[in-house]
SEPA-175925 format. One record per residue: x negated, y negated, z of N, C-alpha, C in turn; residue in one letter. Coordinates in pm, whole numbers, plus 50000, padded with zeros to 5 digits. Atoms other than C-alpha are relative to their C-alpha. Example, Ala and Ser with C-alpha at 12.3 -4.5 7.8 and 13.67 -1.06 7.14 Angstrom:
499115011950000487705045050780499104988050000a/500825011949994486335010650714500774989150073s/
This chain:
500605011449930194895950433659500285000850150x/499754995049861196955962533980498555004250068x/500534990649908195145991134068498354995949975x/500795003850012191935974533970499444991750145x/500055006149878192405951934228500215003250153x/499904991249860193285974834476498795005150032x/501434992249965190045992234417498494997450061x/501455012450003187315963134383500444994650171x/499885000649903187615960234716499064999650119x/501285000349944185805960535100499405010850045x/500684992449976183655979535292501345009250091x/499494988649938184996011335420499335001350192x/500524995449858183966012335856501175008750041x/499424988549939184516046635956498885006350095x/500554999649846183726049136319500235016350012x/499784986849976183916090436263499935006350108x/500134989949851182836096136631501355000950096x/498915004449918186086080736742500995012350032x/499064987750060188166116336609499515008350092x/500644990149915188366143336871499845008749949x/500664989150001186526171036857501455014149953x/498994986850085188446201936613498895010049974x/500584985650037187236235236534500894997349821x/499725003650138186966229236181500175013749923x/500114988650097186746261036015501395004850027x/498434997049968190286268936219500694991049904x/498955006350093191756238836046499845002949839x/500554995650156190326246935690500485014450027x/499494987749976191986281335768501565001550001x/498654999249967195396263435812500454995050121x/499605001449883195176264736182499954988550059x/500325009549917195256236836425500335003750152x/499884995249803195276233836852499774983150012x/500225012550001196246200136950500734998450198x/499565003049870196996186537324500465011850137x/500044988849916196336219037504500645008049958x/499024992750052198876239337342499485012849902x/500244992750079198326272237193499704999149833x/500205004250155196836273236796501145007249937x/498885002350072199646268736544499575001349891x/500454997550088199616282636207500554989949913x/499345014150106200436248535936499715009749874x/500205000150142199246267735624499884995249897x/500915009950071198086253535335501324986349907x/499315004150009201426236535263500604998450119x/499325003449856202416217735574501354994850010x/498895007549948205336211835747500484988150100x/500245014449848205666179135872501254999350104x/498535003549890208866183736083499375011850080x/500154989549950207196210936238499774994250174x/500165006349817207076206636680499905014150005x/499844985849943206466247336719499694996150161x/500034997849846205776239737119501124987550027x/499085015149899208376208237169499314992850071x/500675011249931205916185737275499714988449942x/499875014650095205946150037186498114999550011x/501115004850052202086149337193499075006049898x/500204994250140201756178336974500374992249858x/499445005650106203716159836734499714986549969x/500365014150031201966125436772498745003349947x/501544996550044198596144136729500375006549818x/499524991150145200276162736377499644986849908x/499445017950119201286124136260498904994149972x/500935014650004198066105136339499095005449895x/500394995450112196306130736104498205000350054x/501445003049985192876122036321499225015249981x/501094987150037192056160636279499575001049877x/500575003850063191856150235960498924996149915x/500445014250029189756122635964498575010750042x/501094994649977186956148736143499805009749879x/500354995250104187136169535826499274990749891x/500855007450080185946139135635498564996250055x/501255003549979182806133835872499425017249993x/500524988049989182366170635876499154999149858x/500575001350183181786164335492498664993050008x/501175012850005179516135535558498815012150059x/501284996849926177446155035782499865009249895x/500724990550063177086187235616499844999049874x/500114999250192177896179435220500705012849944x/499164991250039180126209635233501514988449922x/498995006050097182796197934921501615007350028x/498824990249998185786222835074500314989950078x/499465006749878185906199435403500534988249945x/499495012550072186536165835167501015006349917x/498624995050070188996186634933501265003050102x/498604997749961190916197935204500344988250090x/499345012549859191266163535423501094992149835x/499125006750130192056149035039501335004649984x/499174995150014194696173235030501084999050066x/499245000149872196336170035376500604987049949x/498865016550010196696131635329500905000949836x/499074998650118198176136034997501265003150031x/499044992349965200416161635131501104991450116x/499445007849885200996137835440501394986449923x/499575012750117201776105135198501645004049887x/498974990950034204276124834984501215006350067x/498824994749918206096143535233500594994950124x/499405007049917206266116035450501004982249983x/499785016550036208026082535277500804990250097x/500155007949886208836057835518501404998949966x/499085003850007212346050435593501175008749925x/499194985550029213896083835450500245009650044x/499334992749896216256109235604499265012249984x/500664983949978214726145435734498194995850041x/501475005449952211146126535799499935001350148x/500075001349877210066134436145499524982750027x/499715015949978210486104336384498534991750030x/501045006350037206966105136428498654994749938x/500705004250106205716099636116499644985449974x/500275012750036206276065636100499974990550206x/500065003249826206016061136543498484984749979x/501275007850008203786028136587498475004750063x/501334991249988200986050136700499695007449964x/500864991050084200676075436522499344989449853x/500145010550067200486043336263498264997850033x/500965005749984197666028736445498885015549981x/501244991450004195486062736491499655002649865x/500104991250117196356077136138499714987349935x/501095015050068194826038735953498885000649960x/500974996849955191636048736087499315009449904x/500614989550050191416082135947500154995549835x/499645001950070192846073335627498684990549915x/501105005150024190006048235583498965004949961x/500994990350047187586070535636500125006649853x/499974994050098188666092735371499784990549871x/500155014250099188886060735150498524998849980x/500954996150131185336063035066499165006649960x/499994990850066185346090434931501015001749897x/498484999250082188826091934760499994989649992x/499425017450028189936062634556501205007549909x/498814999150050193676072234422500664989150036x/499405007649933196156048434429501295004250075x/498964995249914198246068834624499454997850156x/500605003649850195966064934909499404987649994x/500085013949988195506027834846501594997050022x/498665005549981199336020734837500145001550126x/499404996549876199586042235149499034989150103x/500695012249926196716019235311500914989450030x/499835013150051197965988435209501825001350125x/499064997949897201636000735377499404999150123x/500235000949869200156008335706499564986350052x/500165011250011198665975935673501104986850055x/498585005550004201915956935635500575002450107x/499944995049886202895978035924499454994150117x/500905003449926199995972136136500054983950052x/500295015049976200495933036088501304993550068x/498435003849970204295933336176499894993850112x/500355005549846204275911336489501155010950078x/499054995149939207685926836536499625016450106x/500214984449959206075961436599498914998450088x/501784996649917202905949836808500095004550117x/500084996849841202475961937172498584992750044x/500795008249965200595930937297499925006950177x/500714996249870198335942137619500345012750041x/499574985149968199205978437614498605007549894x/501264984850099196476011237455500594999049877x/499285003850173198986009337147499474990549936x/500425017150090198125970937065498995001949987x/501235001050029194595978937094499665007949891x/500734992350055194186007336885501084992249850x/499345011450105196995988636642499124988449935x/500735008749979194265962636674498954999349902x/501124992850037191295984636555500595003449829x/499894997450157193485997936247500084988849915x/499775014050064194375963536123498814997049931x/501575008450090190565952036108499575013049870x/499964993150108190025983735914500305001949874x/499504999550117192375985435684499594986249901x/500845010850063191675948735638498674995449925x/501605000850049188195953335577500175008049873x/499944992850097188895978135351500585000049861x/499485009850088191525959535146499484986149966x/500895013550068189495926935107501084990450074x/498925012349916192015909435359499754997750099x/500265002249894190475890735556500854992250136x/498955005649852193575872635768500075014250082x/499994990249876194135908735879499375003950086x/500964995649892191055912336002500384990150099x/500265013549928191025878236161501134998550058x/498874995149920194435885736270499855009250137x/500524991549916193295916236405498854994250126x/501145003049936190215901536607500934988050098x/499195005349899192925875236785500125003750083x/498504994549921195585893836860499085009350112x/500784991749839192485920537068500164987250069x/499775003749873191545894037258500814990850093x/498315006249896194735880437360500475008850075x/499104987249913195845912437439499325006150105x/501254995149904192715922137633500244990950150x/499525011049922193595888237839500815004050055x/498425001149926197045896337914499685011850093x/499544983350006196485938837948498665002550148x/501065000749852193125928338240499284992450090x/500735015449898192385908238515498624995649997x/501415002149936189365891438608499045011550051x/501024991749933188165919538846500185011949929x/499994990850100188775945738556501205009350027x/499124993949997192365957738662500935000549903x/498814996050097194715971738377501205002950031x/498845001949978198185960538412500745018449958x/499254987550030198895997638293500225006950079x/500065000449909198266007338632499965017549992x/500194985649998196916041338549498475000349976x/501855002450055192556042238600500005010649908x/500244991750100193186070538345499924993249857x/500125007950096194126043338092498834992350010x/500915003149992191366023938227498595002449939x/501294993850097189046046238096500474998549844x/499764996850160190826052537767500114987349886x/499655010750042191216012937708498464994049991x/501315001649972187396010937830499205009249851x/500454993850134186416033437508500004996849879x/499225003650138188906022137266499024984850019x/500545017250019187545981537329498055002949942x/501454996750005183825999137260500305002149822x/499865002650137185146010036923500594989249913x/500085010250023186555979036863499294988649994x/501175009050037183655959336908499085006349904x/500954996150116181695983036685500634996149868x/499355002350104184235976336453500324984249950x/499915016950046184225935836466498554997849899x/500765003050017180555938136438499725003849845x/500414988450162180595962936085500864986149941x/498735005850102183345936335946498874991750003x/500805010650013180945910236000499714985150124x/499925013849906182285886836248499575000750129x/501035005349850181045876236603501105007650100x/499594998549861182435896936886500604993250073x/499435008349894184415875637154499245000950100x/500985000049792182435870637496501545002750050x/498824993849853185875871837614500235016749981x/499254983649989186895908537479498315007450082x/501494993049926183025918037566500404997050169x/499665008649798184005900437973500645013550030x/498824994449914187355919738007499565014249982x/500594981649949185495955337918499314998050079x/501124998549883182685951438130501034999250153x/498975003049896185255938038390500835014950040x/498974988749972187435974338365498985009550041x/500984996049931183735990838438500464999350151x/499455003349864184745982138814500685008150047x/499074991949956187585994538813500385013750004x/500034979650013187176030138697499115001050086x/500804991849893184196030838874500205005450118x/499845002449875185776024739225501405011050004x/498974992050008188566043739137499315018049946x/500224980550016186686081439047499794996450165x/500504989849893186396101539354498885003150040x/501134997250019183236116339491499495013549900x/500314990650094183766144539280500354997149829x/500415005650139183736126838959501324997949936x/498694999950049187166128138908500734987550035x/499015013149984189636097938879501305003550076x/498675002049935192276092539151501445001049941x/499114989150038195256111939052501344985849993x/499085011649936197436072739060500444994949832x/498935000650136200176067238771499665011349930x/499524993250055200146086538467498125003350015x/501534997349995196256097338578499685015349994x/500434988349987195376135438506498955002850158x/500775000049900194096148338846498705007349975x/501004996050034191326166938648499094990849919x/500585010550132190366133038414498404995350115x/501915008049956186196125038448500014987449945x/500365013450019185006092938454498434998550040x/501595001850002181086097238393499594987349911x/500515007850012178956072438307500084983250035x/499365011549930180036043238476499144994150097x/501205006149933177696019838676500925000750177x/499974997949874177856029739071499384990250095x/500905005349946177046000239239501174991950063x/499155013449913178515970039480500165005450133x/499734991949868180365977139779500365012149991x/498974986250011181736008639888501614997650029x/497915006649968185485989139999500324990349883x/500135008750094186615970639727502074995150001x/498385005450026190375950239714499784997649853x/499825007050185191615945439322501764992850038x/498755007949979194285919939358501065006049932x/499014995150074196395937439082500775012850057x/499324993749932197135963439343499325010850054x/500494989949998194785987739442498704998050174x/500794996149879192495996039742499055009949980x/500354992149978189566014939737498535003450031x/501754998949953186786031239920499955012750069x/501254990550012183986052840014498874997350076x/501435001649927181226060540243498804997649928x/500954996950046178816063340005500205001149834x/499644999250172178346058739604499045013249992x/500024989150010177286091839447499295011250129x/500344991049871177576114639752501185008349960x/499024988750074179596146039644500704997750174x/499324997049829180606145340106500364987950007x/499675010849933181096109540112501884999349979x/498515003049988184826099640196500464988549963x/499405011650100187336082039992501325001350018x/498245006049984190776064140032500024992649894x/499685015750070192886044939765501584996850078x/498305004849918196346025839885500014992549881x/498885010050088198806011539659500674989150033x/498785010349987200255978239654500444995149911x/499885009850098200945948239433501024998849906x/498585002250091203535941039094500455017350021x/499334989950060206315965839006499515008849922x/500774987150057205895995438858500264997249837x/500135001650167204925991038491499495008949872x/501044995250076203716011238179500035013950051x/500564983849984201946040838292500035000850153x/499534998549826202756033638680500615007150028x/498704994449915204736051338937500004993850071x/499475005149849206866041739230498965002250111x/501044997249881203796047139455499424989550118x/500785011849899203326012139662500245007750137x/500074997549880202516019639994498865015850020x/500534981550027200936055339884498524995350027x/501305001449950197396065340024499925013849913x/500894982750035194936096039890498754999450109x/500795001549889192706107140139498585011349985x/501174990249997189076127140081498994996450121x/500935005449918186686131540379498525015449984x/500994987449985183256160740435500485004249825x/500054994250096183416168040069501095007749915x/498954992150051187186179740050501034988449953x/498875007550054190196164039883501095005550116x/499414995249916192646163540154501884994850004x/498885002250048195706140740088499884995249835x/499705003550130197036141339701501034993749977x/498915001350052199576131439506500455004049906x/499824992750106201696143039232499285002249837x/500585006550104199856126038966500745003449853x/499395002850141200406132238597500505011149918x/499514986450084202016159938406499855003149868x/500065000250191202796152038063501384989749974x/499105012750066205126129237853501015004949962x/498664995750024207746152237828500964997350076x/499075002649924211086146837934500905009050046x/499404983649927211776169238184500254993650158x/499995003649899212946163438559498904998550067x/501024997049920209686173838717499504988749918x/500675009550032207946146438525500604986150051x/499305009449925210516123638646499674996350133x/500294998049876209986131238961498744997250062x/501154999249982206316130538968499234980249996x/500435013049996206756091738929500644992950098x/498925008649913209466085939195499045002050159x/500325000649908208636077339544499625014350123x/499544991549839209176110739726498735008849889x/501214996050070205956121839439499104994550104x/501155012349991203846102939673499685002850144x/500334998649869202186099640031500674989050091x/499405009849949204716071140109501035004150109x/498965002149918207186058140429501335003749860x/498084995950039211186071240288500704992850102x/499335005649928212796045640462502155007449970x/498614999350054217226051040479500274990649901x/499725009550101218846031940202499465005149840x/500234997950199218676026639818498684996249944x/500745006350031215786026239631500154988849895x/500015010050121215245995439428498734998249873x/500844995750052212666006439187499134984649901x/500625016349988210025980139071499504989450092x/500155011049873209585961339408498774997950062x/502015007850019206185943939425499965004050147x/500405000649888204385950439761499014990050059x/500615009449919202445929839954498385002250108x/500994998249867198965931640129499714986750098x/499575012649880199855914440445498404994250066x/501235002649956195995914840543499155011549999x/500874994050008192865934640577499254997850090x/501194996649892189585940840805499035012149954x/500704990350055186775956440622498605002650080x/501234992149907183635972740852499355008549918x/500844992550051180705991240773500995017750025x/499534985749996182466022240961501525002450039x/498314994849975186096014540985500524987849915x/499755009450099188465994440758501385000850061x/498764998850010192245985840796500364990049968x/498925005750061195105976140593501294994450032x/498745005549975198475960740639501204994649905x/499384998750193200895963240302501914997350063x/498375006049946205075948440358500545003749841x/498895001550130207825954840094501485001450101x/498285001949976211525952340101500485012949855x/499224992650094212145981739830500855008850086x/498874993449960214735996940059500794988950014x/499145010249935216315963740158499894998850104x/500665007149909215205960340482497965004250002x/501615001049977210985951240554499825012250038x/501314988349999208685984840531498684998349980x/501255010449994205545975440663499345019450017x/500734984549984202636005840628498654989650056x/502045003749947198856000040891499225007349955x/501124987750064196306021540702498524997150129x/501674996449932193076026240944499375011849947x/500754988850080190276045740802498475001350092x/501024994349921187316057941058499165004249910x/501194988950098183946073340879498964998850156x/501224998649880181416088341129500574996250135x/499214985949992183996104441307500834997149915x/498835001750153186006106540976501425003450096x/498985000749923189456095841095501144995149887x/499225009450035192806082840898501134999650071x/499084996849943195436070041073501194985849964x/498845009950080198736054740916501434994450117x/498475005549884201596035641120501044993649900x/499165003650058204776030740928501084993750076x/498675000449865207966014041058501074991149888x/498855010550042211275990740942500464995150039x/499585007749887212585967241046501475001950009x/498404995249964216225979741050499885017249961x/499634985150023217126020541074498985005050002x/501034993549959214846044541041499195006749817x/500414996750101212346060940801499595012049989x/500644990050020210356093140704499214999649925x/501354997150055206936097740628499455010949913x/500574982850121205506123140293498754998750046x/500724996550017202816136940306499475011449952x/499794991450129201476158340019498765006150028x/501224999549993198156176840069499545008949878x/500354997050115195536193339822500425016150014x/499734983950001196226229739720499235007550025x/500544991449964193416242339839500325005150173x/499554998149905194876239340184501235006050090x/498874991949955197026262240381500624997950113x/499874998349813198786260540715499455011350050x/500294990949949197396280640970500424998150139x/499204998849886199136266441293500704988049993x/498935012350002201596243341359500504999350165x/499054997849856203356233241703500834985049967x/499305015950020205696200041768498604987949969x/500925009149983203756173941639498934999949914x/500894995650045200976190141471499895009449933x/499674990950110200366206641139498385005850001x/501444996749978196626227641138499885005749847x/500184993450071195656232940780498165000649957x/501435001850018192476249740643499585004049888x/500414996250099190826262040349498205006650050x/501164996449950188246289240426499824998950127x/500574998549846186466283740776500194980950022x/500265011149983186726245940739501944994550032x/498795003049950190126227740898500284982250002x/499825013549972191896194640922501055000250081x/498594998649913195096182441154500494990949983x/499375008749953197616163741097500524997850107x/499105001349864199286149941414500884983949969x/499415006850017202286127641435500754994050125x/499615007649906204016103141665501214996349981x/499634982549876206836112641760500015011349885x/500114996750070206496144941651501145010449952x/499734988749978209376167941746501054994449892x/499384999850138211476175441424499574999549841x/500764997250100208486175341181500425013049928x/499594988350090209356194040872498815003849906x/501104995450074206666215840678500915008149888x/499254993450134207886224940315499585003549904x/500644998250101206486238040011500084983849885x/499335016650105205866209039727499085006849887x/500664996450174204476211239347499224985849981x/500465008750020202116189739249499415004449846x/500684993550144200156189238881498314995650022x/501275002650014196816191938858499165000049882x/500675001850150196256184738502501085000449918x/498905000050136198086180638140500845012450024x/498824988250007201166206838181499515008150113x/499934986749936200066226038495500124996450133x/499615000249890201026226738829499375009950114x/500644993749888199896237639157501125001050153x/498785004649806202326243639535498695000050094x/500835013149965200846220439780501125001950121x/499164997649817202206223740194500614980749975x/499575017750007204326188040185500374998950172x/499675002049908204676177740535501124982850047x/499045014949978207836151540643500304996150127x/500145007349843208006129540960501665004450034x/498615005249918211026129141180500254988249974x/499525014750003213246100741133499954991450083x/500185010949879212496071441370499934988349882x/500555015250034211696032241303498975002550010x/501754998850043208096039841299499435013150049x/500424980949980206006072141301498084992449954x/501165004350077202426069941330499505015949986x/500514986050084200216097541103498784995750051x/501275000749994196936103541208499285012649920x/500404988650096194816129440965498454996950065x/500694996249943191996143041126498625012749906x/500874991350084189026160440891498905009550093x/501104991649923186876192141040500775002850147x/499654997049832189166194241359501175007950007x/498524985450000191656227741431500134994750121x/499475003049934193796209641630499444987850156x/500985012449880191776178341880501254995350069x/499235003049857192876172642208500634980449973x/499955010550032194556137642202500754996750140x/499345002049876195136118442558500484985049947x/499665009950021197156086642585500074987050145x/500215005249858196616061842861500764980749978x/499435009050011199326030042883500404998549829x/499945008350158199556013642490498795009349908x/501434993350047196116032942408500125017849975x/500314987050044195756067942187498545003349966x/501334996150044192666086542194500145009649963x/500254987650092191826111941930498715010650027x/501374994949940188946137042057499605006549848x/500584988250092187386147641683498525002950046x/501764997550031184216164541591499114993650055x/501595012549989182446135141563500304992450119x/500215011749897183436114941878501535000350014x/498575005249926186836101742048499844988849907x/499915014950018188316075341849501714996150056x/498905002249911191046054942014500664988049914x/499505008650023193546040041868500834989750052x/499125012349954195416009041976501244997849932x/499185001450118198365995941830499644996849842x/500685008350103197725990441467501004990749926x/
């Protein structure tokens, strides 16, 4: 009468497109290739403690089982009966050799995300397979899934936690879980994005990935039966914005928290201004919406560093004529290794190094603004050294100009600056760094300049790989101003009383105090 009741049950929604993309005939072979990492032989008896590369995302991708879950649509599509025997087999094998709360079980078998992804797949297979070994194991994750204790309210976890819930729910004939599930999203959607579509995760890489996941979650309210939220429908459309303004002109997303500096962000509506403030901390703009030459700045301010953040307030990126010119370290991987450490701390970044301790977390401030068709400037204050570090961002287009003024109000500071790897030095004197790539050139010049240090730096330019990158560091003073100069090997620069004039390319621009 149990397992009766386990069976008579609901509809199965299996969102199969959700599962990334596997080379199926490799896994039906044994093999798998998960999170960039060379293919790994599992054989037809797997080892679930297995980590052959030591990477925690190899081993979250092993747990969640979603390669799986594409062997069961592989079935669907083609009607080949090997691809449903062997996903039947895996989870069996999975279920069995993984029992919850017993010693020698890798840790992330039972990790609350591999939880939420592996729900999903599990479903799927569900109808097709009806055992009650893979109803019990449902019904667990379930239980799981509903734990408040375990939720990650307004984080990528809670959402996709979110998604398995209604699933499983649907699938078990329980409808509080669904209706649980369909809350708890848009509470968490509430908390996890502002109004103007900023994600407290403070990475536009999550942006996107939270912008996807809420897409399969509404496909997935709608299959259960119930009515969508206008609010969870609001707060996606709302994170539209924010990715948008945040890719680059080369299609790529701003390299800011845990953001891959190679991650695309296509399809996204290109429209509004080209300057845009997001109160939650961000800055950013552009001459021009899809113009592969148009020029783009973002600046960091706002809360502590949270989530998928780094120490980066005060930090600028700088693209002008079609090149990427100042970077930052951006994102590596989730391993725990110094260099990943590092890649989130302040001296990762295009920020003032004031003397003193850092105090990590320390909200910044945009003291004001001035936005123009062809020039814009900023004005951003913190206290994360303990005394006031105030950064002036000015940004010129048509003569593409940036020019930064840092200072403190007690002791002195030093200015990073990180540039892209396609750029080399090719002269230097006091003051002035000349780098170029090819026939094309930029210049930094600095105020004061004598004691400028030019050093090698590492930066990553994608999941696990790295690139060296010329890092240039100010002399120590109470304020240093940076001016970055696009298309110009070295421009004459006169100064007359309080007044700096810059002679580029495009025209003299003169700065004042900023």
């Amino acid at each position: 009468m149990f397992w009766r009741a386990r069976t008579t049950s609901g509809r199965a929604i299996c969102l199969s497109d959700q599962f990334p993309a596997i080379k199926v005939e490799e896994v039906m072979r044994g093999q798998v290739t998960f999170a960039g990492r060379p293919p790994v032989e599992l054989g037809t008896d797997v080892d679930w403690t297995a980590n052959p590369h030591g990477n925690r995302s190899w081993a979250l991708n092993l747990h969640a089982l979603r390669w799986m879950g594409r062997l069961v649509a592989e079935y669907e599509r083609s009607g080949g009966r090997a691809y449903l025997d062997r996903a039947s087999d895996l989870a069996e094998q999975w279920i069995r050799g993984n029992p919850r709360g017993r010693p020698h079980v890798s840790p992330w078998a039972w990790a609350e995300h591999a939880v939420a992804l592996r729900a999903p797949a599990l479903v799927c297979l569900s109808e097709h397979v009806r055992t009650p070994l893979l109803w019990e194991s449902l019904a667990e994750h379930g239980e799981i899934l509903a734990d408040p204790a375990l939720y990650r309210a307004g984080h990528n976890h809670g959402l996709d936690q979110d998604i398995a819930l209604l699933v499983v729910g649907c699938r078990l004939g329980r409808a509080r879980w669904r209706d649980l599930a369909v809350r708890r999203m848009t509470a968490s959607a509430e908390l996890a994005i502002d109004e103007q579509g900023v994600l407290q995760e403070q990475a536009p890489r999550y942006g996107l990935y939270v912008h996807r996941r809420l897409g399969v979650a509404l496909r997935a309210i709608g299959e259960s039966g119930a009515e969508p939220p206008q609010a969870l429908i609001a707060r996606r459309k709302a994170l539209e914005a924010y990715v948008a303004h945040a890719t680059q002109p080369d299609g790529c997303l701003a390299p800011i928290g845990d953001s891959p500096a190679d991650a695309r962000a296509d399809g996204f509506p290109h429209e509004g201004p080209v300057v845009r403030v997001f109160d939650g901390g961000y800055v950013f703009g552009r001459t021009a919406w899809d113009d592969p030459g148009s020029a783009f700045y973002s600046i960091r301010f706002g809360p502590g560093r949270r989530l998928h953040g780094h120490e980066d307030h005060l930090g600028v990126t700088y693209s002008a004529q079609g090149r990427r010119i100042l970077v930052e370290a951006g994102f590596h991987s989730y391993e725990r290794t110094g260099y990943t450490e590092w890649t989130r701390s302040p001296e990762a970044h295009n920020v003032p190094i004031p003397e003193g301790t850092f105090r990590p977390g320390t909200p910044t401030r945009l003291v004001g603004s001035s936005v123009g068709p062809s020039r814009q400037s900023f004005e951003l204050a913190d206290d994360a050294y303990g005394p006031e570090r105030t950064r002036h961002v000015r940004v010129d287009h048509g003569p593409d100009l940036m020019a930064v003024h840092d200072s403190v109000a007690r002791g002195t500071l030093r200015s990073l600056w990180h540039f892209d790897p396609s750029l080399e030095v090719v002269a230097r004197r006091d003051g002035a760094v000349v780098l170029g790539a090819g026939d094309w050139r930029v210049t930094l010049l600095q105020f004061p300049g004598r004691g400028m240090a030019v050093r090698p730096g590492l930066i990553s330019t994608g999941y696990l790989r790295t690139a060296e990158v010329v890092t240039v560091l100010s002399p120590p003073a109470a304020g240093v101003l940076t001016v970055i100069v696009p298309g110009a090997a070295d421009p004459r620069v006169s100064v007359s009383d309080d007044t700096l004039t810059v002679h580029t390319p495009g025209g003299p621009v003169t700065l004042h105090p900023l």
